[in-house]
C-alpha positions as CSV (number, residue, x, y, z in Angstrom):
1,X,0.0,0.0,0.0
2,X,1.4,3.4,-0.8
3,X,1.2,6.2,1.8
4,X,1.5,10.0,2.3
5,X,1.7,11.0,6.3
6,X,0.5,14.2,7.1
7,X,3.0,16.5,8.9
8,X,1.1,16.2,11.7
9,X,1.8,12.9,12.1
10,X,5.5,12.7,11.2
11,X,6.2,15.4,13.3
12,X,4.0,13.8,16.1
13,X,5.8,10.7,15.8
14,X,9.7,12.3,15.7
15,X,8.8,14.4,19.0
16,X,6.3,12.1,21.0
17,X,5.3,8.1,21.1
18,X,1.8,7.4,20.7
19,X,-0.5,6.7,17.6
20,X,1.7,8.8,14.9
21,X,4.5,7.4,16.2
22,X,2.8,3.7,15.7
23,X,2.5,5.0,11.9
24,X,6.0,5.4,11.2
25,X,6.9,1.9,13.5
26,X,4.3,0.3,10.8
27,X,6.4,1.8,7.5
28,X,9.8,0.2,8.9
29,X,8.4,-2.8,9.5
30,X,7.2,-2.0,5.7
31,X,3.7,-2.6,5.7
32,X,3.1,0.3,3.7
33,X,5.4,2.3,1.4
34,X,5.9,6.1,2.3
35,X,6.2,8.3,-0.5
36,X,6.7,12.1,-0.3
37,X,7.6,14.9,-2.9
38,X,10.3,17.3,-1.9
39,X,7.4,20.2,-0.9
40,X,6.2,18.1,1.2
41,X,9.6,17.0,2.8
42,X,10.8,20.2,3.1
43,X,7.3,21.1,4.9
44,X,8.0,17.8,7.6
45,X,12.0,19.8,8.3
46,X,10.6,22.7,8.6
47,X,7.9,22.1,11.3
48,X,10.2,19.5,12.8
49,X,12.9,22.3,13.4
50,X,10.4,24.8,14.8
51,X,9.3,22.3,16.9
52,X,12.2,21.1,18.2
53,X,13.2,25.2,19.8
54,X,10.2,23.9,22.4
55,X,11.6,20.0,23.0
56,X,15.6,20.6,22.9
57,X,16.0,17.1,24.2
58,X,14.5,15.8,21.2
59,X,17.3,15.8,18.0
60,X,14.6,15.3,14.4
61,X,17.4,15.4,12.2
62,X,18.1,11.5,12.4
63,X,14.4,11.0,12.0
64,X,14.5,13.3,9.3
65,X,17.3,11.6,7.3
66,X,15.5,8.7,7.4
67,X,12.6,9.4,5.7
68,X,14.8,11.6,3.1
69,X,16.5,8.3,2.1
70,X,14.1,5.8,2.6
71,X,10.3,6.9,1.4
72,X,10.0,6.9,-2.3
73,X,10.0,10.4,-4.0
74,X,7.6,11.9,-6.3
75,X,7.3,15.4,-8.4
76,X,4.2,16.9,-7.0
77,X,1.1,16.2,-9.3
78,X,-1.0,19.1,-10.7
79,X,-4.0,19.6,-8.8
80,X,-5.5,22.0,-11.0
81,X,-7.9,24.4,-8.3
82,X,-7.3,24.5,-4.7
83,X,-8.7,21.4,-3.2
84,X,-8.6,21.6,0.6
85,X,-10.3,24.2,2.7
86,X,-6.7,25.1,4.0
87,X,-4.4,25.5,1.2
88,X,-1.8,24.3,2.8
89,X,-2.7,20.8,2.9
90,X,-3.4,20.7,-1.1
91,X,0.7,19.3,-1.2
92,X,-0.7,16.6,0.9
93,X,-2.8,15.4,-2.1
94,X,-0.5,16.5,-4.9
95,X,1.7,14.1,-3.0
96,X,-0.8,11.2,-2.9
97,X,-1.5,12.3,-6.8
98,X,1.6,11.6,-8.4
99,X,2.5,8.2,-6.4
100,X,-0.7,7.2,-7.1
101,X,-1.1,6.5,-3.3
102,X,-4.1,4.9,-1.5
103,X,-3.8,6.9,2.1
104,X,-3.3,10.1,3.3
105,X,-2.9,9.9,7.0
106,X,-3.7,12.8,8.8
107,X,-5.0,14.7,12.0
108,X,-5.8,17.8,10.0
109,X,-9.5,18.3,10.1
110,X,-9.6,20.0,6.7
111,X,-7.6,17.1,5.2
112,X,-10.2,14.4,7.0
113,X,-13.4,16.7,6.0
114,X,-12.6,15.3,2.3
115,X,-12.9,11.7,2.7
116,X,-11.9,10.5,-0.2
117,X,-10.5,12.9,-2.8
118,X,-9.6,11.2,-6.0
119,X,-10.4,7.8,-4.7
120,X,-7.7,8.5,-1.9
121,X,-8.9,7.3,1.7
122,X,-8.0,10.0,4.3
123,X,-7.3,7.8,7.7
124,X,-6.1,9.4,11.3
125,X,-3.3,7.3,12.4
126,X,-5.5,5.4,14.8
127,X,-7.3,4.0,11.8
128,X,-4.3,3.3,9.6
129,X,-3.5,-0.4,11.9
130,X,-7.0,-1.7,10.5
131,X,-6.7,0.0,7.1
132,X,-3.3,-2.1,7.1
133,X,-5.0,-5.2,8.6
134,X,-7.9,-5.2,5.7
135,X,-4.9,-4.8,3.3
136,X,-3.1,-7.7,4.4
137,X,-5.9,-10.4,4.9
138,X,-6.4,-12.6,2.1
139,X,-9.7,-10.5,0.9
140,X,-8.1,-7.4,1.1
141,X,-5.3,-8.8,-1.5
C-alpha cells in the first residue's frame, strides 16, 4: 500500500510516542510504502525544526534523514484548483496524486473533511492499523 503521512503525524511521531508514532513503527516494519515529494519533505523539516526550539531534548534530524533516504519520491502532481479548505494541505494530495497512493494519513481536520479525494482514503493514524489489517488479509489482497 502506498502512503502519504500528514505532517502532523511525522512530526507527532519524531517528538512524541503514541499513535503517529505507531505510523512510522508500521512503514519500517514495511507494511506500507511512504512516498513524499520534496514540498512536502521540506514542509515535515521545517515544522520539525520549529518544533524542536520547544523540546531541545528531542534531536529530528536523524528522523528526518531517514525518511529523506528511505520513502520513495515523487514530483508533485497538478491539482488544477485548490482542493482543501486550508491551502496548505493541497501538497498533501499532490503528494498522494503523483505516487498514485491509496492513504493520506492525517490529524488535520480539513484534510479528514474530504474523505476521499480522488479515490484517496484520508485515515487518522488510529485508523491506519486496521486500514493495514484489511490490506493484508487474504480478501483485502
Amino acid at each position: 500500500m502506498t502512503v502519504v503521512l500528514d505532517t502532523s503525524v511525522v512530526v507527532s511521531a519524531i517528538f512524541w510516542a503514541g499513535e503517529s508514532r505507531d505510523c512510522l513503527a508500521a512503514w519500517a516494519k514495511r507494511r506500507f510504502q511512504l512516498t513524499v515529494t520534496a514540498p512536502v519533505f521540506a514542509e515535515y523539516a521545517a515544522v520539525a525544526r520549529r518544533v524542536r526550539v520547544k523540546r531541545p531534548e528531542a534531536n529530528p534530524e536523524p528522523w528526518l534523514k531517514w525518511i529523506e533516504r528511505k520513502a520513495k519520491v515523487f514530483e508533485p502532481a497538478p491539482l488544477g484548483k485548490p482542493r482543501s479548505r486550508d491551502p496548505d494541505d493541497d501538497p498533501m494530495l499532490s503528494c498522494a496524486l503523483a505516487s498514485k497512493g491509496e492513504v493520506i494519513v492525517s490529524k488535520d481536520k480539513d484534510l479528514l473533511v474530504l474523505q476521499k479525494p480522488f479515490g484517496i482514503e484520508i485515515l487518522t493514524p488510529r485508523q491506519l492499523p486496521s486500514r493495514l489489517a484489511q490490506e493484508e488479509s487474504p480478501r483485502g489482497r
